[in-house]
Biotite code that builds the C-alpha atoms (Angstrom):
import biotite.structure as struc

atoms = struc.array([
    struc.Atom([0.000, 0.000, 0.000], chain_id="A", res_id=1, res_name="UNK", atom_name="CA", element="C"),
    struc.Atom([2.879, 2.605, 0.614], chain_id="A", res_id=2, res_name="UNK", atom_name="CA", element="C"),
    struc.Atom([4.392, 1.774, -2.489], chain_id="A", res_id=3, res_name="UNK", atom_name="CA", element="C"),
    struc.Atom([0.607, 2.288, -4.684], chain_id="A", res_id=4, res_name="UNK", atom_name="CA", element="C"),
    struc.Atom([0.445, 5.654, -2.865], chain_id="A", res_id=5, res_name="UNK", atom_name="CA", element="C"),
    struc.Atom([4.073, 7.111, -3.259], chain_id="A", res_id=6, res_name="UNK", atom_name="CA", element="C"),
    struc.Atom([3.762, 5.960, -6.954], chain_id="A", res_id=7, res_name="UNK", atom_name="CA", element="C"),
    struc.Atom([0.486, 8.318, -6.722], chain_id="A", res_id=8, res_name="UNK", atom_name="CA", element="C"),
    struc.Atom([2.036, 10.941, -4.988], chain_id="A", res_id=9, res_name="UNK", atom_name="CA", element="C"),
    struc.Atom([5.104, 11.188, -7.853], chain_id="A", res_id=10, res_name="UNK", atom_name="CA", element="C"),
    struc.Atom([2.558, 10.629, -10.819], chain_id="A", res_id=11, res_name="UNK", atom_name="CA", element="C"),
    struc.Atom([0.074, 13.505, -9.443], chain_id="A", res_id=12, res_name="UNK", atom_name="CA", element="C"),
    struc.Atom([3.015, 15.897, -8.497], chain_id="A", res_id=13, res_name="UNK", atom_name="CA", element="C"),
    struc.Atom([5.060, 15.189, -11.918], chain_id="A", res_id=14, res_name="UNK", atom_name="CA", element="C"),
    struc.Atom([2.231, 15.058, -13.650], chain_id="A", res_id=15, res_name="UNK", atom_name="CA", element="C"),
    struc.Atom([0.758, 18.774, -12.646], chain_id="A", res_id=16, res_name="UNK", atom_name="CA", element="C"),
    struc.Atom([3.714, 20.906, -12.873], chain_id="A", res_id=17, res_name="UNK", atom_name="CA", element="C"),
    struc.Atom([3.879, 22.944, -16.305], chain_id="A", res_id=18, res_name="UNK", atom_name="CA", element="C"),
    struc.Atom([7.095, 21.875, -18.454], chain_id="A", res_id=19, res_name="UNK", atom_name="CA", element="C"),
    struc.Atom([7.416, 20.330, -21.877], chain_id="A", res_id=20, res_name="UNK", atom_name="CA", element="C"),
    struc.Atom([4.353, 18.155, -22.228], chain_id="A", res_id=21, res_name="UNK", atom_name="CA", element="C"),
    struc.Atom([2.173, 20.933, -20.088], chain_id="A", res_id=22, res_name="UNK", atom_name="CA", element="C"),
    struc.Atom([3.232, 23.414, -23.356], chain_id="A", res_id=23, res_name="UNK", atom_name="CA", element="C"),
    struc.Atom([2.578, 20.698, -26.088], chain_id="A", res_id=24, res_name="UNK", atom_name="CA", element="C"),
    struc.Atom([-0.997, 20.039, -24.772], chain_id="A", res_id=25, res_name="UNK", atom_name="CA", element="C"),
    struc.Atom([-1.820, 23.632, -24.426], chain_id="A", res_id=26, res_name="UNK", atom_name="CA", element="C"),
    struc.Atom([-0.466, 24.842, -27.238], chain_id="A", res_id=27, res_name="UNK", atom_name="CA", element="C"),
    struc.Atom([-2.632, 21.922, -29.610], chain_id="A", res_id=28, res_name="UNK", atom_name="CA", element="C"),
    struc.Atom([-5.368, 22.395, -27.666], chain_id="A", res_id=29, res_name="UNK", atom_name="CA", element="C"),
    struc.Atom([-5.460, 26.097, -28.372], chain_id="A", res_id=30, res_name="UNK", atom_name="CA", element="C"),
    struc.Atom([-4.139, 25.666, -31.716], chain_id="A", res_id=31, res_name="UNK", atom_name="CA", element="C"),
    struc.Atom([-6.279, 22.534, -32.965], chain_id="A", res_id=32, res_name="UNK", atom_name="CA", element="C"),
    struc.Atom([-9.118, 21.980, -30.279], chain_id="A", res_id=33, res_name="UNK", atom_name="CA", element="C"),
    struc.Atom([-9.873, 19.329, -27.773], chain_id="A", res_id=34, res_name="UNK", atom_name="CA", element="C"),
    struc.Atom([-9.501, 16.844, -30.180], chain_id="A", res_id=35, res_name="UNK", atom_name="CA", element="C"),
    struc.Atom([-6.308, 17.450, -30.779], chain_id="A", res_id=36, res_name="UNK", atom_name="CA", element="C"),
    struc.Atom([-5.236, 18.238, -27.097], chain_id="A", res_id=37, res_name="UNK", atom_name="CA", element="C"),
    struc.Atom([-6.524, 14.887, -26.236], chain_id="A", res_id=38, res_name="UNK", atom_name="CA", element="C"),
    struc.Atom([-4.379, 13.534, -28.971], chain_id="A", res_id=39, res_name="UNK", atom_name="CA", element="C"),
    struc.Atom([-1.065, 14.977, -27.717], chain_id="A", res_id=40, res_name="UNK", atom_name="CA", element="C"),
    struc.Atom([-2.071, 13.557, -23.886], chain_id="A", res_id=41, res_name="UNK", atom_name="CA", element="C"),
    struc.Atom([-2.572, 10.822, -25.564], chain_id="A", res_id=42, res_name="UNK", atom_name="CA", element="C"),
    struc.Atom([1.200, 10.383, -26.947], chain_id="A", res_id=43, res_name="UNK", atom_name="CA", element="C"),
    struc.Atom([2.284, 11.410, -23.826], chain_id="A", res_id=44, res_name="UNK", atom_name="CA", element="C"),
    struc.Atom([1.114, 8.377, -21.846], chain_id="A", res_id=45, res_name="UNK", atom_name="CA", element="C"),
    struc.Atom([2.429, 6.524, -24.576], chain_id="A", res_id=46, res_name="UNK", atom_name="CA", element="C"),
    struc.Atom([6.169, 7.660, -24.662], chain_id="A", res_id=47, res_name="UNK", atom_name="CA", element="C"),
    struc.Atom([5.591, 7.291, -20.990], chain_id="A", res_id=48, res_name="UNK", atom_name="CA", element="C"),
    struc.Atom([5.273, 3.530, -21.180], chain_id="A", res_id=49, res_name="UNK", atom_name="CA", element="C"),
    struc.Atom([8.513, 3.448, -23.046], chain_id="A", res_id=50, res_name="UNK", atom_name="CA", element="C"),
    struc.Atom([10.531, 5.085, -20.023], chain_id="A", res_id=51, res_name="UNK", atom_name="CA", element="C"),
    struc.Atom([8.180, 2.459, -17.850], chain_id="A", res_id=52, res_name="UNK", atom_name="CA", element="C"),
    struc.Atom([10.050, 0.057, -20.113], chain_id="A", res_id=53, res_name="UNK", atom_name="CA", element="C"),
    struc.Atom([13.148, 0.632, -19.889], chain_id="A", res_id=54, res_name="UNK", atom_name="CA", element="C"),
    struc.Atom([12.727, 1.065, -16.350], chain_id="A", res_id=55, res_name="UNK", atom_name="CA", element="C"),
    struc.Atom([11.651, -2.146, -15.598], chain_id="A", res_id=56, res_name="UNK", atom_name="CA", element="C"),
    struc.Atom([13.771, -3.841, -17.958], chain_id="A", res_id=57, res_name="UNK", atom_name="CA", element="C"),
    struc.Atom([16.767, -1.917, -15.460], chain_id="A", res_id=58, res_name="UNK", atom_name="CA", element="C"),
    struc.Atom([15.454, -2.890, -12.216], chain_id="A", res_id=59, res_name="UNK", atom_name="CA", element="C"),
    struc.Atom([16.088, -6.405, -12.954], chain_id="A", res_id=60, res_name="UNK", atom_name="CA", element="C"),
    struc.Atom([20.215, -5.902, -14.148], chain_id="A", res_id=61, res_name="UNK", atom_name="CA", element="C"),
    struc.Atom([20.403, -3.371, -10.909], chain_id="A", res_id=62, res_name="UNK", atom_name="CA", element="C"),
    struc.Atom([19.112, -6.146, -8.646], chain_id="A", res_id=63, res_name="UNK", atom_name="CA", element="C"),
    struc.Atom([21.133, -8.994, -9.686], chain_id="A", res_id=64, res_name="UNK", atom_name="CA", element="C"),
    struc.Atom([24.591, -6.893, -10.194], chain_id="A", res_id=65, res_name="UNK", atom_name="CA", element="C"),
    struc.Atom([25.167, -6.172, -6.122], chain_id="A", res_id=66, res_name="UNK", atom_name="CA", element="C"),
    struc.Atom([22.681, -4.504, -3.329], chain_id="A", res_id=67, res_name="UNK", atom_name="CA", element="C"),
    struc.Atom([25.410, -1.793, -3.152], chain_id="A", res_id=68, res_name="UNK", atom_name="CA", element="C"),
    struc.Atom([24.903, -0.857, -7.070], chain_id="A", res_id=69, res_name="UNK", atom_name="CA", element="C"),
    struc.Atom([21.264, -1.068, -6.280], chain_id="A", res_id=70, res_name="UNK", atom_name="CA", element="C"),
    struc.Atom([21.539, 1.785, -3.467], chain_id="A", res_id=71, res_name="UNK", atom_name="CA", element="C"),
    struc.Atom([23.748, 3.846, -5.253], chain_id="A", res_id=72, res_name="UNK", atom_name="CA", element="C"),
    struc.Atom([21.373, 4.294, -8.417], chain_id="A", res_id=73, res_name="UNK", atom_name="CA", element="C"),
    struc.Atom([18.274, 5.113, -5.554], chain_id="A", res_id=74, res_name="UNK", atom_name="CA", element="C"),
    struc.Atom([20.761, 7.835, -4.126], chain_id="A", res_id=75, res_name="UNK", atom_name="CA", element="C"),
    struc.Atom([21.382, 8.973, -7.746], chain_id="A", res_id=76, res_name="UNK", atom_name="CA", element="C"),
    struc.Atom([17.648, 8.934, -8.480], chain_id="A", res_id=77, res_name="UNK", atom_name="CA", element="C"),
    struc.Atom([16.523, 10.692, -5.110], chain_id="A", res_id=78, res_name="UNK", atom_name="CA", element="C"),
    struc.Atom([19.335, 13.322, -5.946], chain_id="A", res_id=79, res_name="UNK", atom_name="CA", element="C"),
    struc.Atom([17.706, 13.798, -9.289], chain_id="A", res_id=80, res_name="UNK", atom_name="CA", element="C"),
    struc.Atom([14.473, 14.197, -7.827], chain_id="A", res_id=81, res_name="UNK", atom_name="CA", element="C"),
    struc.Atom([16.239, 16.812, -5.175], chain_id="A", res_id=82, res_name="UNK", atom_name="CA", element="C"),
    struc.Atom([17.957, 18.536, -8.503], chain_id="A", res_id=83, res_name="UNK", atom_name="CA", element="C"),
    struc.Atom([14.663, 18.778, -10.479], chain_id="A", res_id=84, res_name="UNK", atom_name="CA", element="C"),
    struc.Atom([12.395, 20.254, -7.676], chain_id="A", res_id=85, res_name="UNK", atom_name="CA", element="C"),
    struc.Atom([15.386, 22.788, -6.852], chain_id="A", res_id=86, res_name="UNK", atom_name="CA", element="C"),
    struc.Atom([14.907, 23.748, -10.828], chain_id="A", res_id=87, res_name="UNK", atom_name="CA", element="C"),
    struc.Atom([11.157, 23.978, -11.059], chain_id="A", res_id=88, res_name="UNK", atom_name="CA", element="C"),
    struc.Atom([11.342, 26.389, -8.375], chain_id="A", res_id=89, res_name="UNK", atom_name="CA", element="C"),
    struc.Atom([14.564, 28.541, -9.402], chain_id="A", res_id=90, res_name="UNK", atom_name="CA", element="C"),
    struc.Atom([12.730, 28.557, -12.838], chain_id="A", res_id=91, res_name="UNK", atom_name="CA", element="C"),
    struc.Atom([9.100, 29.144, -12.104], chain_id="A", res_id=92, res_name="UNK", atom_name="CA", element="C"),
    struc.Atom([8.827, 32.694, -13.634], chain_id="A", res_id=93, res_name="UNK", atom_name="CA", element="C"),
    struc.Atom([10.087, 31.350, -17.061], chain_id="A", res_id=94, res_name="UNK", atom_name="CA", element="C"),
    struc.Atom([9.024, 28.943, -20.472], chain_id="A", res_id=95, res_name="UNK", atom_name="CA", element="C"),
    struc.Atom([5.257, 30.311, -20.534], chain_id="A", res_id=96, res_name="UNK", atom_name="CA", element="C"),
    struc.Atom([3.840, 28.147, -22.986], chain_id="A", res_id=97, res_name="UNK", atom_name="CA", element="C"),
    struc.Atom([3.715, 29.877, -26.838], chain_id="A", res_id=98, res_name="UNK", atom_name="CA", element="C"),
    struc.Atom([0.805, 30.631, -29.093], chain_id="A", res_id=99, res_name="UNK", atom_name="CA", element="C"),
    struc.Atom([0.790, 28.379, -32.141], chain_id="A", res_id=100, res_name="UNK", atom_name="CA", element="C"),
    struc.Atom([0.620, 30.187, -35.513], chain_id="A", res_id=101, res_name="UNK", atom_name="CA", element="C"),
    struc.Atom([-1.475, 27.077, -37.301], chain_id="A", res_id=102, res_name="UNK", atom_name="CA", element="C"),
    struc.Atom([-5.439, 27.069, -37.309], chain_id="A", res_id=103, res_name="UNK", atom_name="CA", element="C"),
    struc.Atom([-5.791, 23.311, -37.334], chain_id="A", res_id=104, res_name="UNK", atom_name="CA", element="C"),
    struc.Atom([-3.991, 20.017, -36.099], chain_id="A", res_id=105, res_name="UNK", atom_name="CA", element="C"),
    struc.Atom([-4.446, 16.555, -37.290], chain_id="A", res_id=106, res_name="UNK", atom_name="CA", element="C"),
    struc.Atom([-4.961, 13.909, -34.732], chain_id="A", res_id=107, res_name="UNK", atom_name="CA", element="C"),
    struc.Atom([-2.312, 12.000, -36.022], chain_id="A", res_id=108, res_name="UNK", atom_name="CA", element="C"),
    struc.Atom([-0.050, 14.672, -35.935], chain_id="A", res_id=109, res_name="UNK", atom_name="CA", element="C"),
    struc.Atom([-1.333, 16.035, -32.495], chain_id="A", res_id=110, res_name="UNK", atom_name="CA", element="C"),
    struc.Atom([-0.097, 11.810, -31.230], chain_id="A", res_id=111, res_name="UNK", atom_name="CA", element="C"),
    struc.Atom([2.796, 12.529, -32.860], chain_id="A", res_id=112, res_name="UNK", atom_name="CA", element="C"),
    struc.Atom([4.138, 15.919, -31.212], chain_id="A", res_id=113, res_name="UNK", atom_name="CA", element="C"),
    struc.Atom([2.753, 14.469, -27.987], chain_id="A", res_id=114, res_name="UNK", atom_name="CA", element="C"),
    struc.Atom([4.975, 11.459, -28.118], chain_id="A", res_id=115, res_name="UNK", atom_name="CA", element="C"),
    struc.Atom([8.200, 12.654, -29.480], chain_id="A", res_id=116, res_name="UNK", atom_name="CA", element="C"),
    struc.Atom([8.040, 15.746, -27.202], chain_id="A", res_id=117, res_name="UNK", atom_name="CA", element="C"),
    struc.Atom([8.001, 12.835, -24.171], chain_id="A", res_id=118, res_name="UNK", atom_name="CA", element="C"),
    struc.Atom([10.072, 10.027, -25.519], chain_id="A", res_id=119, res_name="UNK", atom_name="CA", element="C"),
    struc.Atom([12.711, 12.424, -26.578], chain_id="A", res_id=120, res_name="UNK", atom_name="CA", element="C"),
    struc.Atom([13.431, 14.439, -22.858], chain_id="A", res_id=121, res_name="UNK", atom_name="CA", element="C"),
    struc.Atom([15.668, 12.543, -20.641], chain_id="A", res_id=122, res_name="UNK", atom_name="CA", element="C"),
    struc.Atom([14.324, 13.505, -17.707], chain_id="A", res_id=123, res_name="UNK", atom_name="CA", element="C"),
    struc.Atom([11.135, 11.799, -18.296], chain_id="A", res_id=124, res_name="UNK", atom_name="CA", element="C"),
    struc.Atom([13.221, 8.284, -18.354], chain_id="A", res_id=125, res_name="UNK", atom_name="CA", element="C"),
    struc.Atom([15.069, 9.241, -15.242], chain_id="A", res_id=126, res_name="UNK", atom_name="CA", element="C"),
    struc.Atom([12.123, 10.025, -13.465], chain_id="A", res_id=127, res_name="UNK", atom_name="CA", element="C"),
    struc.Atom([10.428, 6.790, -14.376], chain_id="A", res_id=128, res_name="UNK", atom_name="CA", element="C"),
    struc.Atom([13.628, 4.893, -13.489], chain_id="A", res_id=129, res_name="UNK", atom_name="CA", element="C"),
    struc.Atom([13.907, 6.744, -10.352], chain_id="A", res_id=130, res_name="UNK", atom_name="CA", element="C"),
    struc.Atom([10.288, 6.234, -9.479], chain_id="A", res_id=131, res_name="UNK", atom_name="CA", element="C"),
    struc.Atom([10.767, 2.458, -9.694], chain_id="A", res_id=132, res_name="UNK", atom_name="CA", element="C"),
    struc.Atom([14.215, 2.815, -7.996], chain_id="A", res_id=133, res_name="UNK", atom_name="CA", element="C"),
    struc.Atom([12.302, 4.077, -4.982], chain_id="A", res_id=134, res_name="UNK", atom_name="CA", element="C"),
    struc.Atom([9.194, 2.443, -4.565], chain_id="A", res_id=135, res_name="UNK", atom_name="CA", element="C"),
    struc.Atom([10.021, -1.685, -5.802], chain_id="A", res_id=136, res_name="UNK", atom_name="CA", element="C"),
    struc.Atom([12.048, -3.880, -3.952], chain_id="A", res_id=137, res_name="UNK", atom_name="CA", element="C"),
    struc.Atom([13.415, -7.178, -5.578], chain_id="A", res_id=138, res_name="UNK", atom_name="CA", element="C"),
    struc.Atom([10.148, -8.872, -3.740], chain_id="A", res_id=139, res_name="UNK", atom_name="CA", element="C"),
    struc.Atom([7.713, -6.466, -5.520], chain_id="A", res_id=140, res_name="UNK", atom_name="CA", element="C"),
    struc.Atom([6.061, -9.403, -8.524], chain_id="A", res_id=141, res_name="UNK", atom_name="CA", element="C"),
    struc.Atom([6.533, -8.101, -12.134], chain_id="A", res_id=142, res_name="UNK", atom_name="CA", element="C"),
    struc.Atom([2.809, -7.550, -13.117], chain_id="A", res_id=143, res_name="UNK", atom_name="CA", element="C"),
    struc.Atom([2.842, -4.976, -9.560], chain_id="A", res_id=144, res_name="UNK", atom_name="CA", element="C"),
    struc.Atom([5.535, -3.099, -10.994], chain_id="A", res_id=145, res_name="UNK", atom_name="CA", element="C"),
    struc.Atom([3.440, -3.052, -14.705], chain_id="A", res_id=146, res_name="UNK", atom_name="CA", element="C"),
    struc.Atom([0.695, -1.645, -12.243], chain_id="A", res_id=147, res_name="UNK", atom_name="CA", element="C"),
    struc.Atom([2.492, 0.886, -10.997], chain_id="A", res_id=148, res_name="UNK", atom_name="CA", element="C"),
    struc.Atom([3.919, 1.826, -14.707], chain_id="A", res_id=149, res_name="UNK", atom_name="CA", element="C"),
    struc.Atom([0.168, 2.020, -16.035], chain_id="A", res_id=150, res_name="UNK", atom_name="CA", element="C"),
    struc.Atom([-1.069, 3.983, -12.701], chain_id="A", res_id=151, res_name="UNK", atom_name="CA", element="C"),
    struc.Atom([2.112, 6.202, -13.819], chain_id="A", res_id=152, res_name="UNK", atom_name="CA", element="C"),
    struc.Atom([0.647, 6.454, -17.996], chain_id="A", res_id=153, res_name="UNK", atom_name="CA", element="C"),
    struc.Atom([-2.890, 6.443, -17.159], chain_id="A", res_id=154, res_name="UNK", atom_name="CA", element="C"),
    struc.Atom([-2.703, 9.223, -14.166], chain_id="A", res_id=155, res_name="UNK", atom_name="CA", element="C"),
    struc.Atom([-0.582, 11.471, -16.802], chain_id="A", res_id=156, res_name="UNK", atom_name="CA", element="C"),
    struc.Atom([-2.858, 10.870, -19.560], chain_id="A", res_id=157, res_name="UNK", atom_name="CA", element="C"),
    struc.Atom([-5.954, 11.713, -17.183], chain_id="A", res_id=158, res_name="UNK", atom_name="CA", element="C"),
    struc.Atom([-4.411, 14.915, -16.043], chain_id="A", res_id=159, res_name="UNK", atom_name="CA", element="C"),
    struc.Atom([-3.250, 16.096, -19.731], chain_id="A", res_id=160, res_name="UNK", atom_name="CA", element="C"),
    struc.Atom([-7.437, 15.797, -20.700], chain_id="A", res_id=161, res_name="UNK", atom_name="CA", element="C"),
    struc.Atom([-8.079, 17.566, -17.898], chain_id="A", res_id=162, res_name="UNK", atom_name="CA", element="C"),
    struc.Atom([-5.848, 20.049, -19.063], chain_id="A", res_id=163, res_name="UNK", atom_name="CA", element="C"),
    struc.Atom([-7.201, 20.213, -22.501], chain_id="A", res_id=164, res_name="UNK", atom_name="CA", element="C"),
    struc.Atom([-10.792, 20.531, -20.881], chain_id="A", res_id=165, res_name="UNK", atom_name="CA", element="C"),
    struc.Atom([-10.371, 23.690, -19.204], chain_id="A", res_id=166, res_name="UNK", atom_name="CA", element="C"),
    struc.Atom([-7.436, 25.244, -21.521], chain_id="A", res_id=167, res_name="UNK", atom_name="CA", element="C"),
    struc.Atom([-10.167, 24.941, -24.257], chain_id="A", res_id=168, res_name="UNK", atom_name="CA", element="C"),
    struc.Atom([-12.214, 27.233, -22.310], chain_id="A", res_id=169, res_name="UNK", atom_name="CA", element="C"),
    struc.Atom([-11.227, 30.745, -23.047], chain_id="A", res_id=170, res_name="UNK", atom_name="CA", element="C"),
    struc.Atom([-12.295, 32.819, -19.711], chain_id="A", res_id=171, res_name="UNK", atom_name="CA", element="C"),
    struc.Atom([-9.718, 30.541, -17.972], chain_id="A", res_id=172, res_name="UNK", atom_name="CA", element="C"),
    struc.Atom([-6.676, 30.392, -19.855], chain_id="A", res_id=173, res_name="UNK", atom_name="CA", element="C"),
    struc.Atom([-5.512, 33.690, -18.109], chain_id="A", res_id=174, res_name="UNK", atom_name="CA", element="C"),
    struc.Atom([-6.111, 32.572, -14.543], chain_id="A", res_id=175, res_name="UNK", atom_name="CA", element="C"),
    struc.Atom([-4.250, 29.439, -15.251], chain_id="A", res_id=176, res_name="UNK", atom_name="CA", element="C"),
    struc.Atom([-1.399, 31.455, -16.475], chain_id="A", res_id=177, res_name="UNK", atom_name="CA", element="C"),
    struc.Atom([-1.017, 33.277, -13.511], chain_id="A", res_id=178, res_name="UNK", atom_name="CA", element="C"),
    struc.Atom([-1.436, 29.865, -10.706], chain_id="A", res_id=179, res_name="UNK", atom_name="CA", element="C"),
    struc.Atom([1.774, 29.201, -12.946], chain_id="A", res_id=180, res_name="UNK", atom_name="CA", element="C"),
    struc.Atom([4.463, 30.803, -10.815], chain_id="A", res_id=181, res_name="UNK", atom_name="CA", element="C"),
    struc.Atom([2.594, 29.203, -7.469], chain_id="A", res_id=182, res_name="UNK", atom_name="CA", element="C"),
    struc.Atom([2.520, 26.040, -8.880], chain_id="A", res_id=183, res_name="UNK", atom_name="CA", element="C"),
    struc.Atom([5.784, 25.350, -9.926], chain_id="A", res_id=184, res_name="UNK", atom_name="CA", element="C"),
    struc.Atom([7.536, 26.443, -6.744], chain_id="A", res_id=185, res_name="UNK", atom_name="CA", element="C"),
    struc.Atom([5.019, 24.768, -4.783], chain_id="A", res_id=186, res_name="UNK", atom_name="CA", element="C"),
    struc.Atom([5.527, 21.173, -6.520], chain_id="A", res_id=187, res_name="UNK", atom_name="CA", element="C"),
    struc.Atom([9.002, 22.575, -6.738], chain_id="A", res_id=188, res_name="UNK", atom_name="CA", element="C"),
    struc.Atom([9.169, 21.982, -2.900], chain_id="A", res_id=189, res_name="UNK", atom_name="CA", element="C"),
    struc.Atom([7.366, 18.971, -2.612], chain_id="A", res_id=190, res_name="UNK", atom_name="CA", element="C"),
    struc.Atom([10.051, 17.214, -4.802], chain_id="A", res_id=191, res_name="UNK", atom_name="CA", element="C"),
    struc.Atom([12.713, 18.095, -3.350], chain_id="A", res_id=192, res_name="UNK", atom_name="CA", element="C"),
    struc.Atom([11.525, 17.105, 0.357], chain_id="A", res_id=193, res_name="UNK", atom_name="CA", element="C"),
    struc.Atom([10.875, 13.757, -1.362], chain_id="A", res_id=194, res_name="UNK", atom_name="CA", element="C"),
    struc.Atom([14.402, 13.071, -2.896], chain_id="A", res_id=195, res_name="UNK", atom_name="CA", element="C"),
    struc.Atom([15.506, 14.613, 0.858], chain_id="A", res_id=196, res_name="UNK", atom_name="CA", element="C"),
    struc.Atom([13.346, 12.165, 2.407], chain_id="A", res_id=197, res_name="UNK", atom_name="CA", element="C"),
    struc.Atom([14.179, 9.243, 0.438], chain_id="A", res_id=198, res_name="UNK", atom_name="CA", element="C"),
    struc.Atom([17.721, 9.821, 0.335], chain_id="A", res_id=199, res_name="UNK", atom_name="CA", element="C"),
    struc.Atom([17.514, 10.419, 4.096], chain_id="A", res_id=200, res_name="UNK", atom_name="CA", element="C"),
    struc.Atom([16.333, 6.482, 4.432], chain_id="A", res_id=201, res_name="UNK", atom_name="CA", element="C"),
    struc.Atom([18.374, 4.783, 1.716], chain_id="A", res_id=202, res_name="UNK", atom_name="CA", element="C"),
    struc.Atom([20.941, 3.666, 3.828], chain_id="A", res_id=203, res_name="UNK", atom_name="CA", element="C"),
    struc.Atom([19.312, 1.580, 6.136], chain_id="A", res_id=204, res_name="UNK", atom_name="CA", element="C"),
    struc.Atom([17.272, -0.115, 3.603], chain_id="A", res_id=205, res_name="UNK", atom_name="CA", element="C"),
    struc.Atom([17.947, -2.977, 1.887], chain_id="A", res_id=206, res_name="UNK", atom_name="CA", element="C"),
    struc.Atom([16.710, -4.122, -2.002], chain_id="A", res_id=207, res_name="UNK", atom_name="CA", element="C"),
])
């Protein structure tokens, strides 16, 4: 049960904070309408499970190399978590997602911006690998860990519709814009006390 609800915890606070895939989705669904919003969400979640992938397929060489590899890669990933919340907040004020100059999207095309924009950023496969790093122990069964990696997909794709819901609706584009700066160091915080906290622990745990 811990491990379901810090996987929730990371998705919903990962998930929320405006970056790259926050600006894809509102810019398409601006640009090309909920349809096409839905569509880049949509690629999102799916470039998502391809970090899940490769994060799984990890765990499995981490485990069977040494327990000490296995605690230095969760010190690496809590430090990363530490380094990214430190950035969201140093960086709040900046990157507010751009107008597009196009009247219309394809779906097809919205998928495709959606998933390259994912699949391409590194940090989106070190947080998955450092999401699994933290939560899954060597005991934790295979189709648990595929739970956890479609809670992860699903709870991002859930948000990003969301997203395009209300970024569709004009009257509240602008107040969303300004909870921008709040919301960034906020979730800024909250990352960093979890890569603090987990970091904190890691030594007198074993895989």
């Amino acid at each position: 049960m811990l491990e379901l609800l810090t996987v929730i915890s990371l998705t919903v606070v990962v998930a929320v904070v405006p970056g790259p895939d926050f600006a894809v989705v509102l810019r398409n669904s601006l640009v090309g309408g909920r349809m096409a919003g839905l569509m880049t969400a949509l690629g999102i979640a799916l470039a998502l499970g391809v970090h899940v992938t490769y994060a799984l397929a990890g765990i499995g060489l981490i485990v069977s190399q040494s327990i000490l590899l296995f605690n230095a890669l969760k010190l690496i990933g809590a430090a990363y978590l530490v380094f990214l919340g430190v950035t969201m907040y140093g960086t709040a004020s900046r990157d507010l997602p751009a107008e597009g100059t196009t009247s219309t999207i394809s779906p097809l095309k919205a998928l495709r911006w959606g998933f390259f924009t994912n699949v391409t950023n590194p940090k989106a496969t070190m947080f998955a690998m450092s999401v699994f790093l933290q939560v899954t122990s060597p005991q934790t069964p295979l189709w648990t860990q595929i739970g956890y990696g479609v809670i992860m997909a699903g709870g991002v794709f859930l948000w990003f519709v969301l997203v395009t819901m209300v970024s569709t609706l004009a009257p509240v584009r602008q107040a969303f814009m300004r909870m921008k700066l709040w919301m960034e160091r906020t979730f800024g915080v909250l990352l960093t006390l979890i890569g603090i906290g987990i970091a904190a622990t890691t030594s007198s745990s074993r895989p």
